[in-house]
N, C-alpha and C positions, 0 to 999 in steps of 0.2 A: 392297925394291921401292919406288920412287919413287912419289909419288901422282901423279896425272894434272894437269897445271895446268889450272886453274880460269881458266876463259872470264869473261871481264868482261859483267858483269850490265846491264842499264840499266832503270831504272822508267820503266815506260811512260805511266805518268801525269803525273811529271816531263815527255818528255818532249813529251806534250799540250797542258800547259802552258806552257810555256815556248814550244813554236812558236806558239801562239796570240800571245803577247807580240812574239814577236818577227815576225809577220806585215808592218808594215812596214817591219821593216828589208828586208825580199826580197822582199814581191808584187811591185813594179815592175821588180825585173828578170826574174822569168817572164814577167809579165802586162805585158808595156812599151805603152806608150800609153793608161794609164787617167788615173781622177782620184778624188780623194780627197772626197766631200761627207758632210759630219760624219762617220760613222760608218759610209761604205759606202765603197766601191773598186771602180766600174766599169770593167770594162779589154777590151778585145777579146782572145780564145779566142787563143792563141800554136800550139792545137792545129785550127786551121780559118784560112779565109781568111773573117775579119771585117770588116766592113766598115762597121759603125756600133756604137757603146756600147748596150750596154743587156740583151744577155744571159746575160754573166758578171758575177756579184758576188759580192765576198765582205761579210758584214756583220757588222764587228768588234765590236762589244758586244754581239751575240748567239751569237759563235761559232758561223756558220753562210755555209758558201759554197755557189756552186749555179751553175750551166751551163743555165739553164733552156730554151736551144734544144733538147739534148737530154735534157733532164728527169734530170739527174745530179746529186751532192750532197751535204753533210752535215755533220758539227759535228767533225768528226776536222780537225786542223790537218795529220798526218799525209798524212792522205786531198786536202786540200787543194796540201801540195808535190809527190805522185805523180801526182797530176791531172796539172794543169802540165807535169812534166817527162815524163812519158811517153803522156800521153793515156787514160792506165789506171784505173780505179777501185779501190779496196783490194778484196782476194782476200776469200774467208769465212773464209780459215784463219788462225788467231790464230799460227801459227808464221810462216806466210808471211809477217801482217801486221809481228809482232815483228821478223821480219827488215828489212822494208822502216820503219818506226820505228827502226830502229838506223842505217841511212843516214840516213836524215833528222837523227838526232843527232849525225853526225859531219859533216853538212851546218851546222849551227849551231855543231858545235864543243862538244858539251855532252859531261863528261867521263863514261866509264861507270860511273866509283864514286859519281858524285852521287846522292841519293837524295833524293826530296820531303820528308823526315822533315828533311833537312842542308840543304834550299835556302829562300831565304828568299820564293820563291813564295806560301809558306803566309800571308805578309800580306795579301795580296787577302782573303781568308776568317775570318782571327783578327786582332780587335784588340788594339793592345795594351793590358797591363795596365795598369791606372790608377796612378798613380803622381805625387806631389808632382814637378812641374819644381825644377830645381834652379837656385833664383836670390837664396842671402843677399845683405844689404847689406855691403856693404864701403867701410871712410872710404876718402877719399879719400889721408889716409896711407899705406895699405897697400897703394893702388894704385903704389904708386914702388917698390914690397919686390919685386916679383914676383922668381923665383930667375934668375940672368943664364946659370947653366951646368947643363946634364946632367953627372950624376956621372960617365955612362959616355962621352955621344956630345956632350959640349961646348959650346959655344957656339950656337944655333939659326943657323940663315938667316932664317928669318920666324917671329914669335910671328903670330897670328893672334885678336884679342879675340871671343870669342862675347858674352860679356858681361861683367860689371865682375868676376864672381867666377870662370866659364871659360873657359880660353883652350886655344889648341891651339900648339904650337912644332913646328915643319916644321924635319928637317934631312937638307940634302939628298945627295945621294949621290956616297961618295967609291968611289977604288981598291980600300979593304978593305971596304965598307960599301953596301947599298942606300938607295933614300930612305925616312926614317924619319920618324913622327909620336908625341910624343908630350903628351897633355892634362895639366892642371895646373887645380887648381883650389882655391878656398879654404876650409879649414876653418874654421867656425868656431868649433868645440868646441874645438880646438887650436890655436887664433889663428894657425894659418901657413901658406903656401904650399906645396901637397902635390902631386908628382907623380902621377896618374891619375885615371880618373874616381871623382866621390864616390857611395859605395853605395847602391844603393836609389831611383835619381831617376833623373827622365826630364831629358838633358839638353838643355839651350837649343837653337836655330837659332843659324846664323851671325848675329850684328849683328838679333837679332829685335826686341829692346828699343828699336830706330830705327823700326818699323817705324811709318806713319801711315794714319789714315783712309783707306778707299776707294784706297791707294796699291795698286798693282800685284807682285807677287811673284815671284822670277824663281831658278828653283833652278837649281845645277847642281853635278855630279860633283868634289867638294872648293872648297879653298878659294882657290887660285889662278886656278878657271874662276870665281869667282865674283865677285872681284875685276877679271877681264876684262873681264866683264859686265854691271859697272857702270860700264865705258866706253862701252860700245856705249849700254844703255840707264840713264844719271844721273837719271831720275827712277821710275824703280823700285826697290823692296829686293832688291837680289842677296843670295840665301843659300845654304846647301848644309847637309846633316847633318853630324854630327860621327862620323868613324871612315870617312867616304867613303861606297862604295855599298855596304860589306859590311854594316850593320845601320842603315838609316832608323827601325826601330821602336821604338829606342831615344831617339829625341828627341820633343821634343812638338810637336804638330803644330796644341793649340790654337788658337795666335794666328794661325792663315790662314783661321779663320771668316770668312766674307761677303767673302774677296778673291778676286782674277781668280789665277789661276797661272798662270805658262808656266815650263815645263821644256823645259833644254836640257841634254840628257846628251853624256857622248862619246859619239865615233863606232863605238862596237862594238859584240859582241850584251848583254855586263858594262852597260853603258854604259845602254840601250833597256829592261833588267830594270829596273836600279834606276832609270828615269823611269815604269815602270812600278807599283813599287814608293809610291814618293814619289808618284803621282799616287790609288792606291788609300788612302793615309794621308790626304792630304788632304779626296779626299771623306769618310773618314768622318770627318774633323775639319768638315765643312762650308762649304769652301769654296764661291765662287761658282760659278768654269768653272775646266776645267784644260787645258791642251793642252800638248802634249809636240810639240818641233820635234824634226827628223830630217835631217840629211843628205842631201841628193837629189845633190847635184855627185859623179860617178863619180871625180874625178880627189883629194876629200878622201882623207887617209889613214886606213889606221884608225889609232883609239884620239883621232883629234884631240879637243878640243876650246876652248873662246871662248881660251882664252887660248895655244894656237897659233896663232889668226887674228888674235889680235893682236898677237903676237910677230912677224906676217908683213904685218902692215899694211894686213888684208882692211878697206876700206870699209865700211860699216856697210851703205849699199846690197846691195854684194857677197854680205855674209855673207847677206840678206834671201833673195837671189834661189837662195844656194845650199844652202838649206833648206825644207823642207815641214811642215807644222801638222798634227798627228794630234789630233782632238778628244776628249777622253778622256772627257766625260760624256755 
C-alpha cells in the first residue's frame, strides 16, 4: 500500500517574518497613493472611498498596522495583506488562518520546505559569533603570484580584490556551466595562494580597507552592482559581502561604525531580505543611519539591479527618481 503523499509544510513564523521584511516591496501596490515618512506608510483605505491620508498606517519598526477609521488592526503581516486584499480581518481559526498564511506565501513566493531554523531571518535576533576578520599582510611580491586558472572552470572573467589577501574570481556562465564564484585567499602558514575561504574568520567587505572618515557607504547585491555603483555615486564606498545575499553574517561588519549606509539590493523579494539583512548587521555593528532604497518604477524588471541601469544608460537623475528610501532605523 502506498503512503499517502505528504502536503508541503510552511512555518508560519518564517512566514511572519519574512512578510514584515518584505512590506515594502507590496504596500504600494494595495495601498497606492501613500507616502513613506521614516518609518510609517500612510496610504488611503483601497477598501473605502478615502479621501485624505491619515487613517490607515502601517508602522514598520513596530510591526504594527491599523485602519484606525474603523478601529481594526494588529501586528500579523499576514493580517496586514488579507486586510487589503479583501477587506477581511483574520478568522479566530488557526486552520483558517494557516490557510490564509499559505496564500500569503505563495503571494511572496516563499518556498514551503523553507523553515526559520534554514533562513537566514534569524540574523535580525542572533549576532554573529565574534570571530578575528581575516586580513594578513601580504608583500607586495606575492601580490603578482595570484593563481591565473581554476583547475576545473579556467580562466576567470573578473577577479574581484576584497583586500590584498581575499579576492573573489567571478566566471561567468557558459552552454555547459552556470555563473560561478569562487574565493581565494592567502595562506600564510603555507606561503600560497589557496582556493576557498580561510577557516575560522570573518571575512572582509568588498574594497573595505579604502574605506575613509565620515565617507559614505553604499552596499549592494555582489560585486558587479557594486562596482556600478560607484559610478552613479564616485565619492562613496561601494561594497557588497562576499558569497552574495546567501550569508552577510559571515563578514565583518566592524568597520561601518559611525558611517551613514545606504543599501541598494536587486529588484526581488531575495534581493529586499538580504538589504534587510545587511541593514540589521549594521546596526548592531553601530552604524550611523541606514536606509535601504527600493524600486518604485512599475516598468523595472525583476531581479534588476545598479549595474543593469547602467548597462542601459539610466541617468543618475533617472535612477534617483525611480527609487524610494525605506529608513531602517
Amino acid at each position: 500500500m502506498s503512503k499517502p503523499e505528504r502536503q508541503a509544510s510552511y512555518d508560519l513564523r518564517l512566514i511572519e517574518a519574512m512578510g514584515w521584511q518584505a512590506v515594502p516591496t507590496f504596500i504600494d501596490r494595495l495601498a497606492p497613493s501613500g507616502r513613506w515618512r521614516n518609518n510609517v506608510y500612510d496610504a488611503l483605505n483601497p477598501q473605502r472611498d478615502d479621501q485624505r491620508l491619515g487613517s490607515f498606517k502601517v508602522i514598520a519598526n513596530q510591526r504594527y498596522w491599523g485602519d484606525f477609521a474603523v478601529g481594526v488592526g494588529g501586528k500579523s503581516a499576514v493580517g496586514l495583506w488579507w486586510y487589503l486584499t479583501t477587506g477581511q480581518t483574520l478568522p479566530s481559526s488557526r486552520a483558517e488562518y494557516a490557510d490564509i498564511a499559505k496564500k500569503f506565501a505563495e503571494y511572496l513566493a516563499i518556498p514551503p520546505t523553507c523553515q526559520v531554523s534554514q533562513y537566514r531571518v534569524k540574523v535580525a535576533n542572533t549576532p554573529p559569533p565574534k570571530k578575528e576578520v581575516f586580513n594578513p599582510d601580504v608583500p607586495d611580491s606575492i601580490l603578482r603570484r595570484t593563481p591565473m586558472y581554476h583547475p576545473e572552470l579556467g580562466e576567470p572573467s573578473e577577479i574581484y580584490w576584497y583586500t590584498r589577501s581575499y579576492l573573489v574570481y567571478r566566471f561567468d556562465a557558459t552552454p555547459d556551466r552556470k555563473k560561478e564564484f569562487r574565493p581565494v585567499h592567502w595562506s600564510a602558514t603555507e606561503k600560497r595562494w589557496k582556493f576557498g575561504d580561510p577557516s575560522g574568520y570573518l571575512l572582509p567587505l568588498y574594497k573595505i580597507n579604502h574605506l575613509q572618515p565620515s565617507q559614505k557607504i553604499i552596499f549592494c547585491e555582489g560585486e558587479k552592482a557594486a562596482e556600478a555603483a560607484s559610478q552613479y555615486f564616485p565619492t562613496g564606498l561601494c561594497t557588497t559581502t562576499a558569497h552574495g545575499s546567501k550569508s552577510p553574517y559571515r563578514s565583518d561588519f566592524e568597520k561601518v561604525r559611525g558611517h551613514e549606509v545606504l543599501i541598494w539590493p536587486d529588484n526581488d523579494l531575495p534581493g529586499w531580505l538580504y538589504a534587510c539583512d545587511v541593514a540589521e548587521l549594521c546596526k548592531q555593528a553601530g552604524a550611523n543611519s541606514i536606509k535601504i532604497v527600493y524600486w518604485e518604477c512599475r516598468d523595472v524588471p525583476e531581479k534588476w539591479d545598479l549595474a543593469d541601469a547602467l548597462a542601459s544608460r539610466l541617468a543618475k537623475e533617472e535612477l534617483i527618481k525611480s527609487a524610494k528610501v525605506f529608513n531602517w532605523n
